[in-house]
Backbone as CSV, one residue per row, in Angstrom:
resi,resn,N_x,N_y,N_z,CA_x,CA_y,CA_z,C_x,C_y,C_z
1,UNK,-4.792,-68.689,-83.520,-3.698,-68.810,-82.566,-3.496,-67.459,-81.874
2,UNK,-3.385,-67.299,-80.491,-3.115,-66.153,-79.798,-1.627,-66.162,-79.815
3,UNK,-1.438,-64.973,-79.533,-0.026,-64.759,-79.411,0.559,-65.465,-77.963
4,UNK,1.926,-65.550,-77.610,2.957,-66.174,-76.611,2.067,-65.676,-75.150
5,UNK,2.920,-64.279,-75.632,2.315,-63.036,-74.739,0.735,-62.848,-74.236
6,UNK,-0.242,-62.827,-74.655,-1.853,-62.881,-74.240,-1.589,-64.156,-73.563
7,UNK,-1.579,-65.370,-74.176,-1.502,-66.636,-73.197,-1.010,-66.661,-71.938
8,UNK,0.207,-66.420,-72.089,0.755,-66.183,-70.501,0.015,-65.076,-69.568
9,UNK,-0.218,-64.358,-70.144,-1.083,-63.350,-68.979,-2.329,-63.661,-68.909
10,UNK,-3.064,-64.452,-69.439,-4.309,-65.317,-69.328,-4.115,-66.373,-68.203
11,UNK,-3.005,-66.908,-68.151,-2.743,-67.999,-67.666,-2.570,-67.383,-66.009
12,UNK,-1.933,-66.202,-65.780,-1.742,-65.955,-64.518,-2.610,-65.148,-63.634
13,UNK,-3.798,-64.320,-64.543,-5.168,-63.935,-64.494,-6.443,-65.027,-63.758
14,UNK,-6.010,-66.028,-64.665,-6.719,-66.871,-63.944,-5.841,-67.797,-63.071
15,UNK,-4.605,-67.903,-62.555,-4.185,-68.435,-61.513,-4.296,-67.222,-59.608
16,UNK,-4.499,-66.138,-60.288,-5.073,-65.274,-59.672,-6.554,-65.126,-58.928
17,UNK,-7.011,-65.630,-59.611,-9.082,-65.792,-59.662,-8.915,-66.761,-58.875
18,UNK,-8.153,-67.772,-58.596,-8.512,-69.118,-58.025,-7.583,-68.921,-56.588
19,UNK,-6.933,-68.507,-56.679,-5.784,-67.989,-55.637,-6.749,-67.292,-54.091
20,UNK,-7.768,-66.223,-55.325,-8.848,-65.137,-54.659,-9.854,-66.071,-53.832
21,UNK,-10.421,-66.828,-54.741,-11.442,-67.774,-54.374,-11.221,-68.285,-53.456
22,UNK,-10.193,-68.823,-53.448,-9.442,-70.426,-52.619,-9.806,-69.617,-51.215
23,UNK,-9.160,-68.377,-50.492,-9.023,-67.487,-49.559,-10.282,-67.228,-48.931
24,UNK,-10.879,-66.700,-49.910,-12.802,-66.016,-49.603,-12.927,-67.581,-49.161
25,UNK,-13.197,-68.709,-49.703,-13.666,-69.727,-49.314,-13.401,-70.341,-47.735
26,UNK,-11.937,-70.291,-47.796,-11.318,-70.265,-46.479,-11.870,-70.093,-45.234
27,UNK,-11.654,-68.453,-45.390,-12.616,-67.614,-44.612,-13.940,-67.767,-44.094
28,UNK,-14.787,-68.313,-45.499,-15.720,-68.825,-44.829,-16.360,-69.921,-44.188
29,UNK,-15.116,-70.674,-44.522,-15.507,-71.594,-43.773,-15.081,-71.763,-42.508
30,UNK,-13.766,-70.789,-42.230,-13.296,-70.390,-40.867,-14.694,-69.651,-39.855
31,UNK,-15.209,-68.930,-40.447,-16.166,-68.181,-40.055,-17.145,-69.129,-39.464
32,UNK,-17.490,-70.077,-40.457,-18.830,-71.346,-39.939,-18.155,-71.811,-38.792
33,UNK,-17.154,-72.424,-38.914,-16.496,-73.291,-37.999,-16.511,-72.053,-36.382
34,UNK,-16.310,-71.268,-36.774,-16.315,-70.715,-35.161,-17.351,-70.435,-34.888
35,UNK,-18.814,-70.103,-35.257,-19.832,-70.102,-35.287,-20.448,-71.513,-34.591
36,UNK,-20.186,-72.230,-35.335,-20.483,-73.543,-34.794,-19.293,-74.223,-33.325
37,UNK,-18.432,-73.455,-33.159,-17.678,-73.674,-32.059,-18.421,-72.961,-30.770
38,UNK,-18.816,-71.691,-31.276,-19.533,-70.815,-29.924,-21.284,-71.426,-29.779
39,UNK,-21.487,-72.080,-30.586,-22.972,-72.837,-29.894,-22.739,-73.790,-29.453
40,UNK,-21.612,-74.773,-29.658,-21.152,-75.952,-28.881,-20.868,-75.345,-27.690
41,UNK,-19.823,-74.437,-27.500,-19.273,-74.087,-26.236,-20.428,-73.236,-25.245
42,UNK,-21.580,-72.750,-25.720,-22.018,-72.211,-24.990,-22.702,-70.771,-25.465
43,UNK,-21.514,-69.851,-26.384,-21.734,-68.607,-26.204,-22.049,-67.897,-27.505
44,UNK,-23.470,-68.755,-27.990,-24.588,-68.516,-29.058,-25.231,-67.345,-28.744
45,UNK,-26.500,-66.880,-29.334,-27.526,-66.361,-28.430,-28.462,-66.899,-27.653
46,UNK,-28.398,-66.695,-26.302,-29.617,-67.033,-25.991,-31.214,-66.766,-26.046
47,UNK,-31.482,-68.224,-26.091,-33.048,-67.620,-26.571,-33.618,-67.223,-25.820
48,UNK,-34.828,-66.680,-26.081,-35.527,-65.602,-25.253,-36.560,-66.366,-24.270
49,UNK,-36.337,-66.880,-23.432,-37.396,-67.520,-22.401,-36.960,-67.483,-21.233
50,UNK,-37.958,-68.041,-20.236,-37.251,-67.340,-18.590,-36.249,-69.041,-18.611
51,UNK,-35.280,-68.468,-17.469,-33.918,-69.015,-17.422,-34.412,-70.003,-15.895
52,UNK,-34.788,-71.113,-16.419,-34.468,-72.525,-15.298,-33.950,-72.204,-13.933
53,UNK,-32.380,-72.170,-14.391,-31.269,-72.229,-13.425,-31.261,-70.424,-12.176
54,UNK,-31.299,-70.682,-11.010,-31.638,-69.228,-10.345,-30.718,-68.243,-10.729
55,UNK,-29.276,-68.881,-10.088,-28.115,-68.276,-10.455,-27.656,-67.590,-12.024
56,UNK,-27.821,-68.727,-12.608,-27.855,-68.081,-13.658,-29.197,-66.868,-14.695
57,UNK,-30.165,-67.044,-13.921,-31.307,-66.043,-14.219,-30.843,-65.109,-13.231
58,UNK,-30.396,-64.929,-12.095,-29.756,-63.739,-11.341,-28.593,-62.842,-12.147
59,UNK,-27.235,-63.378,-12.547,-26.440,-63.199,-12.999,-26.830,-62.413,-14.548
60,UNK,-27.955,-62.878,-14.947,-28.952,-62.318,-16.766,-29.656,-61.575,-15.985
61,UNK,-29.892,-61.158,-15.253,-30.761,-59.935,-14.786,-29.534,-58.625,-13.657
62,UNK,-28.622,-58.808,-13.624,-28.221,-58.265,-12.675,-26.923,-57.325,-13.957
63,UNK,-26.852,-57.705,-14.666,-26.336,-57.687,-16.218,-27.348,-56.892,-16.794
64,UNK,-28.204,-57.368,-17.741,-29.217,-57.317,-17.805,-29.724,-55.291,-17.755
65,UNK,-30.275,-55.281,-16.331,-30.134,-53.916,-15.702,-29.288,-53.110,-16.033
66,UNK,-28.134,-53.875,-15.380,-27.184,-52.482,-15.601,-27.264,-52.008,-16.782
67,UNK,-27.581,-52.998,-18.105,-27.225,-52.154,-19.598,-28.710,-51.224,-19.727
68,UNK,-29.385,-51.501,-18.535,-30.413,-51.182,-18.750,-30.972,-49.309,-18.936
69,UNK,-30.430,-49.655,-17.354,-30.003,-48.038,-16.515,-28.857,-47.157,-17.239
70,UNK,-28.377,-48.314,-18.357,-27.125,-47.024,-18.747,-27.767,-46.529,-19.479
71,UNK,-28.466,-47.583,-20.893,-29.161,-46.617,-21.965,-30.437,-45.776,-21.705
72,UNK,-30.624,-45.989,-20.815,-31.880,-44.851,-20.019,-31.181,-43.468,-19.513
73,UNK,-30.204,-43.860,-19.549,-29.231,-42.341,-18.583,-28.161,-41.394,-20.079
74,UNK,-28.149,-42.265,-20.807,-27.542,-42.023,-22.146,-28.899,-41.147,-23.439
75,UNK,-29.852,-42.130,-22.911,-30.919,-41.188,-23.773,-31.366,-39.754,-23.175
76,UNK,-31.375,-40.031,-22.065,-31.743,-38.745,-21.309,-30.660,-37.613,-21.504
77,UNK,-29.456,-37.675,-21.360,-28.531,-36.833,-21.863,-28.609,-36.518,-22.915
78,UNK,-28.165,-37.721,-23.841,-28.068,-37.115,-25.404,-29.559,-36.294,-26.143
79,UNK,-30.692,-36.846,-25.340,-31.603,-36.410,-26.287,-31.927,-35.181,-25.278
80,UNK,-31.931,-35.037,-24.178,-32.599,-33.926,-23.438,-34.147,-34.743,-23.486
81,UNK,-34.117,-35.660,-22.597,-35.488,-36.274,-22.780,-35.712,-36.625,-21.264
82,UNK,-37.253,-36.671,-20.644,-37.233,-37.104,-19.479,-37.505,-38.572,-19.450
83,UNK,-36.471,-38.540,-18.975,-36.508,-40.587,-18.902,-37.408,-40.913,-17.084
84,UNK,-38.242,-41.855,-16.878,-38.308,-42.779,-15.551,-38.219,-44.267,-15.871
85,UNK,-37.476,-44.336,-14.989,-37.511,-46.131,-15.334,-37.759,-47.074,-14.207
86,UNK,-38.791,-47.697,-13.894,-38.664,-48.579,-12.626,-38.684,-50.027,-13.037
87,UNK,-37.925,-51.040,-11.965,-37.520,-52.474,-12.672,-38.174,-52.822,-11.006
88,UNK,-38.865,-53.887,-10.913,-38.843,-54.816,-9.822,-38.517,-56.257,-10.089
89,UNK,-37.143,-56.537,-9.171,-36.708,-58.194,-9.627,-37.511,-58.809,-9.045
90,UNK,-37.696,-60.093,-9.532,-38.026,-61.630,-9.230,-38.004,-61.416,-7.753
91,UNK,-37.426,-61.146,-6.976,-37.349,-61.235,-5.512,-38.389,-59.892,-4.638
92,UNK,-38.549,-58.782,-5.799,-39.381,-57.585,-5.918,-38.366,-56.593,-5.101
93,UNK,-37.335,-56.797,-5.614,-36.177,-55.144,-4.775,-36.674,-54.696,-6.117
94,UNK,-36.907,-53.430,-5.949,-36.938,-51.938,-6.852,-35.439,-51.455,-6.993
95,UNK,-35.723,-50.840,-8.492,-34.554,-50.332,-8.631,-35.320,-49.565,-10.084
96,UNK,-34.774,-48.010,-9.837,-35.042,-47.094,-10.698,-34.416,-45.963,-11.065
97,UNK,-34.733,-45.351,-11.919,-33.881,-44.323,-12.366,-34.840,-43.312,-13.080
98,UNK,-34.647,-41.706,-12.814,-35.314,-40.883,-12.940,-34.021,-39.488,-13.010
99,UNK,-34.271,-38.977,-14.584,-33.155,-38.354,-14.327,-33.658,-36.667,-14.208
100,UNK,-35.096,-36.666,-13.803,-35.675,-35.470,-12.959,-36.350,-36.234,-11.608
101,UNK,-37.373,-35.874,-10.987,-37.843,-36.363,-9.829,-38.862,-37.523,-10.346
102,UNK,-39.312,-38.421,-9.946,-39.756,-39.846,-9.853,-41.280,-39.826,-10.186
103,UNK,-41.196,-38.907,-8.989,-43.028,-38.900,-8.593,-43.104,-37.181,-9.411
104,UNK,-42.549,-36.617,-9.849,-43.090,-35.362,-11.137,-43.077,-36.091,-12.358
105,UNK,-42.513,-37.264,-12.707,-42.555,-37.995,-14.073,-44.010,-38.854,-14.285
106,UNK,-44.154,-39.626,-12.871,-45.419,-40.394,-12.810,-46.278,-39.755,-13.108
107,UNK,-46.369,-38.367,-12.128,-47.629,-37.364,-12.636,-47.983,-36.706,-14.064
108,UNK,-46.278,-36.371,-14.548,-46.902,-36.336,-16.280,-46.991,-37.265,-16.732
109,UNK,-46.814,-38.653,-16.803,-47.438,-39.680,-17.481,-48.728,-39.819,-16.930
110,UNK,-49.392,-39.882,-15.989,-50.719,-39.776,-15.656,-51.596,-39.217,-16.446
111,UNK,-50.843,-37.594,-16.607,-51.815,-36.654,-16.873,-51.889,-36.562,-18.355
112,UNK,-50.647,-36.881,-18.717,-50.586,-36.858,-20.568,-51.602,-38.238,-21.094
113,UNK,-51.579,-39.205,-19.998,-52.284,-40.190,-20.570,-53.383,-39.928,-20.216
114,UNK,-54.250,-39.343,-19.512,-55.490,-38.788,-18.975,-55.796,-37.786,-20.581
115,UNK,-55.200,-37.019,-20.553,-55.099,-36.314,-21.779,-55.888,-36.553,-23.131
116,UNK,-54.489,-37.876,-23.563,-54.789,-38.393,-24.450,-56.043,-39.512,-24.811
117,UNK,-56.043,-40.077,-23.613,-57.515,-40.423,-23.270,-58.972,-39.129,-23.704
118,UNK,-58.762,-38.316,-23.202,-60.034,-37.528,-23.161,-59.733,-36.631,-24.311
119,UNK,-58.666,-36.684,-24.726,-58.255,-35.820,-26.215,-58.481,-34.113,-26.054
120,UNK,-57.802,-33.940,-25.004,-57.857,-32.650,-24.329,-56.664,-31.867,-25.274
121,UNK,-56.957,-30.154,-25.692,-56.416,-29.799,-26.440,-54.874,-29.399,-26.154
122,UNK,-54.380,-29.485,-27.207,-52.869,-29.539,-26.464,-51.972,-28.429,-25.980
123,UNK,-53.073,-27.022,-26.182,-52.627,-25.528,-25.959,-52.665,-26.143,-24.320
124,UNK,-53.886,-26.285,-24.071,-54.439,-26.474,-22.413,-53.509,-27.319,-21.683
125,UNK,-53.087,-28.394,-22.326,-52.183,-29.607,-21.836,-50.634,-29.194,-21.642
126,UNK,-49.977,-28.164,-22.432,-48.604,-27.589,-21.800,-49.284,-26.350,-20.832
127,UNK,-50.393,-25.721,-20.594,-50.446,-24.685,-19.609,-49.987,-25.510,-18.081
128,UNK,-51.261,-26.681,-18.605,-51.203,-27.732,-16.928,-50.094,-28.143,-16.826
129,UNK,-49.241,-28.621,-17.878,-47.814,-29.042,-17.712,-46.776,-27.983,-17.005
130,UNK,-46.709,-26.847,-16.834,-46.268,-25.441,-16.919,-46.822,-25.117,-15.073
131,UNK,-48.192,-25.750,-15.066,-48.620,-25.265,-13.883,-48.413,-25.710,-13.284
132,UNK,-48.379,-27.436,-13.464,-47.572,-29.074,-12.405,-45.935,-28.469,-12.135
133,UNK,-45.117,-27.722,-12.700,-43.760,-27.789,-12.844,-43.792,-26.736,-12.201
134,UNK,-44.040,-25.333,-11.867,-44.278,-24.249,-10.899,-44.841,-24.525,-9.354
135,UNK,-45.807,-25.585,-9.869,-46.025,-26.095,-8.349,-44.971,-26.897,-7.541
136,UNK,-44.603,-28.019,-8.572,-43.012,-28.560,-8.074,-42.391,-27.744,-7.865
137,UNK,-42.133,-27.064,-8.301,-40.543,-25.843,-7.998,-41.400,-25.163,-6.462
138,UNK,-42.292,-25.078,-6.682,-42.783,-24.121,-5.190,-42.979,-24.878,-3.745
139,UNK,-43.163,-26.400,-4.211,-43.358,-27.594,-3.256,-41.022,-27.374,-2.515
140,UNK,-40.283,-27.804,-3.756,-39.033,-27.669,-3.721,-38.274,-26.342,-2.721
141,UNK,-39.405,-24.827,-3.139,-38.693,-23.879,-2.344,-38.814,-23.778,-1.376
142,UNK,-40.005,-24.716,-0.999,-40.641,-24.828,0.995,-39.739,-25.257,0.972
143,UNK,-39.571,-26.433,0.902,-38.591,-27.749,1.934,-37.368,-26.722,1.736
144,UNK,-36.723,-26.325,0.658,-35.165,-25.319,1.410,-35.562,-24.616,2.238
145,UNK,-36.485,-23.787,2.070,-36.607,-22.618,3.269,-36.910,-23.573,4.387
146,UNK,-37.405,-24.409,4.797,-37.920,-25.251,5.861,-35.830,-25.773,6.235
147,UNK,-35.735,-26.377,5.570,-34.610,-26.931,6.043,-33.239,-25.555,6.572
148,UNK,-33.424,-24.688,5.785,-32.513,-23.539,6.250,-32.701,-23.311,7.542
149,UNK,-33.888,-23.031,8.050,-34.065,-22.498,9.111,-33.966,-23.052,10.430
150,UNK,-33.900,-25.154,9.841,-33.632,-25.851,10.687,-32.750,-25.709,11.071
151,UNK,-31.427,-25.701,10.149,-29.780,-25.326,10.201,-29.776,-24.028,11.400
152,UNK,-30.355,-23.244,11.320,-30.302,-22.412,11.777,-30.893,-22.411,13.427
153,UNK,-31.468,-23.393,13.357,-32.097,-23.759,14.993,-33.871,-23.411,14.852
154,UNK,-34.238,-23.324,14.151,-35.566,-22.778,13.977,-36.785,-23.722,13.631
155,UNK,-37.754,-23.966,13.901,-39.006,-24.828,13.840,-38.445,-26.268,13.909
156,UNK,-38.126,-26.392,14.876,-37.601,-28.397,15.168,-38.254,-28.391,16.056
157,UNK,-39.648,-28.353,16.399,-40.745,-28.937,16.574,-41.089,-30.339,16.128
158,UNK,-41.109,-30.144,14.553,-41.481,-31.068,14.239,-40.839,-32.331,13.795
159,UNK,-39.201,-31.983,14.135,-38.327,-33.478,14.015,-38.483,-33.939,14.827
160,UNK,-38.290,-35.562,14.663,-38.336,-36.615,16.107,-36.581,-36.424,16.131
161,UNK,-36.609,-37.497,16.848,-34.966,-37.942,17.004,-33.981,-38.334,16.245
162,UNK,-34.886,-38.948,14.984,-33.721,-39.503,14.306,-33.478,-37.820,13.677
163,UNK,-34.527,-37.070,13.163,-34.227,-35.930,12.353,-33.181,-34.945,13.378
164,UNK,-33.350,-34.780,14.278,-32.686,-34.099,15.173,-30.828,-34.822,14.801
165,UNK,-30.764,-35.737,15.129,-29.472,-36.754,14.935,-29.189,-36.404,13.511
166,UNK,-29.768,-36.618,12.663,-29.469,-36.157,10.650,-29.345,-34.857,10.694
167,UNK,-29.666,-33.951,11.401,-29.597,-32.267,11.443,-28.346,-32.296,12.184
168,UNK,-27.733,-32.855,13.431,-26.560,-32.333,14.285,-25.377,-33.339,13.121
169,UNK,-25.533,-34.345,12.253,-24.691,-34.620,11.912,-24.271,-33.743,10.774
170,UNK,-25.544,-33.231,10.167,-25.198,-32.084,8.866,-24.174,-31.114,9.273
171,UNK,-24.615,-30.626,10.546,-24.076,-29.084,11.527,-22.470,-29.201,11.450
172,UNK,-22.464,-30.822,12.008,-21.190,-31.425,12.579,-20.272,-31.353,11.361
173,UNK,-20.735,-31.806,10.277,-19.924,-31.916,8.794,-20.010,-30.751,8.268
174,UNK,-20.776,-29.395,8.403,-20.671,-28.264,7.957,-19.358,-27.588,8.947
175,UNK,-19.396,-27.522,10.022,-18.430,-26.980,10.823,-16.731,-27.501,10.533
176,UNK,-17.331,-29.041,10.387,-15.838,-29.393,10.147,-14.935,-28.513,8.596
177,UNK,-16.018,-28.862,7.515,-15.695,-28.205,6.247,-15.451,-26.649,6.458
178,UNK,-15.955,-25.950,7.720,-15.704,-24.200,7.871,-14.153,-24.625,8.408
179,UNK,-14.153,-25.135,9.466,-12.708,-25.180,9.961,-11.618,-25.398,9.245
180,UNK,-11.987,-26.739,8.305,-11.089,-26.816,7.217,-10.381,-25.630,6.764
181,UNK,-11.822,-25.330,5.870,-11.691,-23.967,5.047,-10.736,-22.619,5.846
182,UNK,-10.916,-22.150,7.176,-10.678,-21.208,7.645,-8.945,-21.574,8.084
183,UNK,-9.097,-23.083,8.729,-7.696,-22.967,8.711,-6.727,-22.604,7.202
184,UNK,-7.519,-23.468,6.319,-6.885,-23.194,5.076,-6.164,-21.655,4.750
185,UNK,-6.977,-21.163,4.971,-6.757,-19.385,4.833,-6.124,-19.007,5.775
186,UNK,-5.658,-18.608,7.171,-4.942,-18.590,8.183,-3.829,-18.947,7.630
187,UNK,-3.133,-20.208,7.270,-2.442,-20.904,6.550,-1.641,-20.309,5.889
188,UNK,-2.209,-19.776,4.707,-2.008,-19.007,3.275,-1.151,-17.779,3.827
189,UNK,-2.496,-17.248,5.045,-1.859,-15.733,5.012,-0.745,-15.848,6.031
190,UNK,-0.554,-16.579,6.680,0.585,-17.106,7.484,1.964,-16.762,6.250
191,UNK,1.729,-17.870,5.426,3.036,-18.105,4.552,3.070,-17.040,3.752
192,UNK,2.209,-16.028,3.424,1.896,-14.593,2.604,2.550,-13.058,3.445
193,UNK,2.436,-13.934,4.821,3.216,-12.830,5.358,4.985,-13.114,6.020
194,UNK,5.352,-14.266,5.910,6.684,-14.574,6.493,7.129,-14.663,4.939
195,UNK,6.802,-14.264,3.952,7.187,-13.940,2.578,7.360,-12.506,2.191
196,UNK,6.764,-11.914,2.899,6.625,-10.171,2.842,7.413,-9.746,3.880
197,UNK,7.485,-10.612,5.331,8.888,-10.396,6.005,9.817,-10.727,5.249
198,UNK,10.230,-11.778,4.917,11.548,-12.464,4.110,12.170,-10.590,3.613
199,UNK,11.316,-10.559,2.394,11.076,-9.595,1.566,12.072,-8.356,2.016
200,UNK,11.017,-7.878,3.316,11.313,-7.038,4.149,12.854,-7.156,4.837
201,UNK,13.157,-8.147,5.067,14.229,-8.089,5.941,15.452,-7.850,5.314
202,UNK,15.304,-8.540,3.942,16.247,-8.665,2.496,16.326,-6.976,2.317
203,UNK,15.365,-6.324,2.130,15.497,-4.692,1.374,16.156,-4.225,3.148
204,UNK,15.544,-4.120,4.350,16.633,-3.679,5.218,17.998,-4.022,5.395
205,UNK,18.282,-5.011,4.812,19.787,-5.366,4.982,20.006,-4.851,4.259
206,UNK,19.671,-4.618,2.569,20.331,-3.560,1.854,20.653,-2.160,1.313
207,UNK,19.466,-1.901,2.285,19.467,0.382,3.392,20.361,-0.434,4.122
208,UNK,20.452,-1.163,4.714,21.823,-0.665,6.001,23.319,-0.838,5.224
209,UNK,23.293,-1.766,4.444,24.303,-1.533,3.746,24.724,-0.709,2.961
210,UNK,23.826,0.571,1.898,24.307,1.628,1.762,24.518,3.163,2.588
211,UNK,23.067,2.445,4.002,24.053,4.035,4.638,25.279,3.685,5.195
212,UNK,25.678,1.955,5.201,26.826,2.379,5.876,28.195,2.861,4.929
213,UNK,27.855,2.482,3.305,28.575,2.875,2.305,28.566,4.555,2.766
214,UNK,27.171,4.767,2.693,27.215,7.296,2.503,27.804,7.273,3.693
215,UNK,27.771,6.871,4.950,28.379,7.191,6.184,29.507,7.224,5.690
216,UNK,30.689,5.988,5.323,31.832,6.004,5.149,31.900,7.285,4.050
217,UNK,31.580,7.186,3.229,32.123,8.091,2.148,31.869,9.859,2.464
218,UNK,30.850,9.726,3.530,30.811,11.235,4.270,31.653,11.645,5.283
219,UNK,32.375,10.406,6.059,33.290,10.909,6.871,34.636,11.130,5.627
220,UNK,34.694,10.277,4.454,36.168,10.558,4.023,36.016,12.123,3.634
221,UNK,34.643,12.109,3.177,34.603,13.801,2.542,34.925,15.035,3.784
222,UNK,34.206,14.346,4.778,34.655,15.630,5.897,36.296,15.515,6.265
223,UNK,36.764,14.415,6.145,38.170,14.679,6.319,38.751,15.253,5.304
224,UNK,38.310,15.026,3.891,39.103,15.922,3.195,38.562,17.547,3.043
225,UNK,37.757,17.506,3.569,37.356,19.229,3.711,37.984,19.590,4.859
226,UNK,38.089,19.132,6.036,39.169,19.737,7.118,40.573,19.636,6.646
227,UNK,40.881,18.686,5.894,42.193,18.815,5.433,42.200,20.268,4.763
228,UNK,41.521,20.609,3.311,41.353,21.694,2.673,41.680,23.047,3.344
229,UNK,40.694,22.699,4.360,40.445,23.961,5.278,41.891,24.740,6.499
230,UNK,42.361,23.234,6.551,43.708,23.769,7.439,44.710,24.145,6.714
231,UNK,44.669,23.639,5.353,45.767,23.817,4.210,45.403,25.106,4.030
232,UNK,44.193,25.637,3.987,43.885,27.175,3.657,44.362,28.207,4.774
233,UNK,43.519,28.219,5.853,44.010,28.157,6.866,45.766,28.483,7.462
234,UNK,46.463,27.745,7.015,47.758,27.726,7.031,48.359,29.028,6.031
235,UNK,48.303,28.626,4.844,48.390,30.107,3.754,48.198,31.129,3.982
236,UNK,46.580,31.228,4.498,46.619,32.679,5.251,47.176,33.455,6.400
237,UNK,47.677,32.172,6.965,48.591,33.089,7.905,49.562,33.333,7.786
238,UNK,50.031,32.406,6.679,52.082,32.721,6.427,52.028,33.665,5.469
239,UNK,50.899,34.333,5.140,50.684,35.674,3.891,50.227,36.367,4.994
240,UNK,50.024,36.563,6.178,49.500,37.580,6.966,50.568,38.072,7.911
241,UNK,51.497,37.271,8.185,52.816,37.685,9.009,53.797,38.608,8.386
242,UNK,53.686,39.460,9.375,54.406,40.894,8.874,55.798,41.130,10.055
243,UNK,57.247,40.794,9.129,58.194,41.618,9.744,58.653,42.851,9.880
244,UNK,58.715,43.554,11.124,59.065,45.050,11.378,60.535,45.372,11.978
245,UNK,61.536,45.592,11.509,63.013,45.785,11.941,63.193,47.338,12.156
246,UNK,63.261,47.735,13.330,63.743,48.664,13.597,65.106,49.024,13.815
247,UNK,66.109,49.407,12.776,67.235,49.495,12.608,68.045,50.316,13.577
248,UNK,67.297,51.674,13.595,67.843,52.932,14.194,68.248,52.744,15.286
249,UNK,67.556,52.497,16.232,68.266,52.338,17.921,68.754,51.476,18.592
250,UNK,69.448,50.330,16.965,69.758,49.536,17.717,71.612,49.770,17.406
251,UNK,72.913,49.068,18.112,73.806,49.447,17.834,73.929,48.457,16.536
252,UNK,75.006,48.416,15.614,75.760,47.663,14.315,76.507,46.338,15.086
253,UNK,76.463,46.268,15.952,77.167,45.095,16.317,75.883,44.369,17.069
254,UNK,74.932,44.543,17.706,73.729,44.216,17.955,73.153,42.922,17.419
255,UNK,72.736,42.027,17.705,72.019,40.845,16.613,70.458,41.356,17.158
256,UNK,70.142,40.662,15.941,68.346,41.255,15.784,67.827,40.088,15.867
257,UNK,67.030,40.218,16.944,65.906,39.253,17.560,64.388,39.124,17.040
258,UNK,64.149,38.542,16.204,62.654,38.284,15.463,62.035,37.226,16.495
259,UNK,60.511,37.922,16.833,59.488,36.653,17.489,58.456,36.999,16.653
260,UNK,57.474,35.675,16.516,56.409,35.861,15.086,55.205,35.550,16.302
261,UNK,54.401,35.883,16.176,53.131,35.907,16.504,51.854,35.441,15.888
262,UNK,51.241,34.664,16.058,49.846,34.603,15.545,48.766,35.868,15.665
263,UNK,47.992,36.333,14.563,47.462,37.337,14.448,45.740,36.999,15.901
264,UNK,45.788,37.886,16.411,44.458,37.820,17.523,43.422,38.593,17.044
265,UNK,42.324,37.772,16.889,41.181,38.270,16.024,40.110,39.017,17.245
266,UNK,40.025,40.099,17.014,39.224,41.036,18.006,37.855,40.402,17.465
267,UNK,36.668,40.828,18.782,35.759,40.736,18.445,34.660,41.743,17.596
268,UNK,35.159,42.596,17.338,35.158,44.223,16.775,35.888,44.478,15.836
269,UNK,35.405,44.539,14.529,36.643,44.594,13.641,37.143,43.982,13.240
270,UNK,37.666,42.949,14.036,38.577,41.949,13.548,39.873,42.368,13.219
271,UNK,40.208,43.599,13.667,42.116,44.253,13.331,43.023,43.444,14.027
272,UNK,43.942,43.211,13.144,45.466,42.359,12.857,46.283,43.246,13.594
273,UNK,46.969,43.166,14.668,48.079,43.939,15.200,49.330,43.111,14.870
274,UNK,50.320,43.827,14.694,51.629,43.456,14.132,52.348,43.138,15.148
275,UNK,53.090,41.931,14.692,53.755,41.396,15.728,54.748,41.768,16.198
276,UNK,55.262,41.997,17.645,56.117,42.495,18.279,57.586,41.811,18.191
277,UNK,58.781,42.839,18.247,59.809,42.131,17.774,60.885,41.792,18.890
């Protein structure tokens, strides 16, 4: 006999297990069922054979491509690899992708397969590789120098008309982009300098406002230095006035007549004569 306790937790252990099961089972049969819903409806895999219907073989190729051209443009990035890819549709439009030049890729597949064909050693096979890619780059520095000089008005000899027309429209879209540009700058220094006036006009208003502060405060000072000066001025003369009474010849009943004088400064000397009475 097991105990109360073990039983009951046996009992809910395995109401657990079946609980688990029941679910997983569920699931999978949810899983079949939509499985078997997307081949009824349509959106199984399709198998691999050419497609009947046009539209719909257009629509699988136009699809198709695009995932085509991406992972060709994705390997080439991520790996640093030279990818070429050319597709011709059913209708024979080309469409390709080359994420160096087209016709320098063809030529190293040519030559690597020439190569490997003749089992040419592989020191020799990166020199030629090395020497094909210097020649490209030197084929590349004509045509700029050729085309610079067109820009420039030089050897259009050898354009017809349409090249002449593709050269004045380049000129036409270069000039416009200078004008742009130049107005742009004009512009700038326009608003760079009615900012440095602003500036300017702000610091002269505030020189004129302190000389007119020192002006004022230089006239109060000169008034109080002429004040000073007359106050001095004044002192020295009421300490410089000298009374002289001549008693003797005059009679005792007589009144005595005082007149004061301001002292007259000679040009010589400068002697004080006493004022007459």
């Amino acid at each position: 006999m097991f105990p109360h306790y073990l039983c009951l937790d046996l009992a809910l252990d395995l109401k657990m297990s079946f609980t688990i099961f029941a679910k997983k089972r569920n699931k999978r049969h949810k899983k079949l069922n939509y499985r078997l819903f997307l081949q009824v409806m349509g959106r199984g895999k399709i198998p691999i054979k050419r497609i009947d219907n046009t539209s719909s073989r257009q629509v699988t190729f136009s699809k198709r491509r695009k995932g085509l051209l991406k992972k060709a443009k994705e390997l080439a990035i991520l790996c640093d690899a030279e990818v070429g890819l050319i597709v011709f549709s059913g209708t024979g439009r080309l469409y390709e992708f080359a994420n160096s030049s087209m016709k320098s890729t063809i030529a190293r597949y040519s030559m690597t397969k020439e190569e490997n064909i003749q089992g040419v050693n592989p020191v020799v096979s990166e020199v030629k590789l090395w020497q094909r890619e210097v020649e490209v780059l030197r084929k590349q520095l004509l045509n700029l120098q050729l085309n610079h000089r067109q820009l420039l008005g030089e050897e259009l000899s050898s354009l017809g008309v349409e090249g002449l027309q593709v050269l004045e429209s380049q000129l036409e879209m270069s000039l416009q982009s200078i004008r742009k540009k130049k107005e742009q700058v004009f512009t700038d220094e326009i608003q760079e300098l009615n900012k440095k006036g602003y500036h300017v006009h702000v610091e002269n208003n505030e020189l004129q406002k302190k000389f007119a502060l020192l002006t004022h405060e230089n006239k109060e000072l000169q008034k109080k230095a002429q004040q000073i000066k007359y106050d001095n001025h004044s002192a020295a003369l009421s300490n410089r006035i000298s009374v002289a009474i001549p008693t003797a010849d005059l009679p005792d009943n007589e009144p005595v007549q005082l007149q004061l004088f301001q002292p007259i400064h000679q040009e010589k000397g400068n002697q004080d004569e006493t004022p007459k009475l």
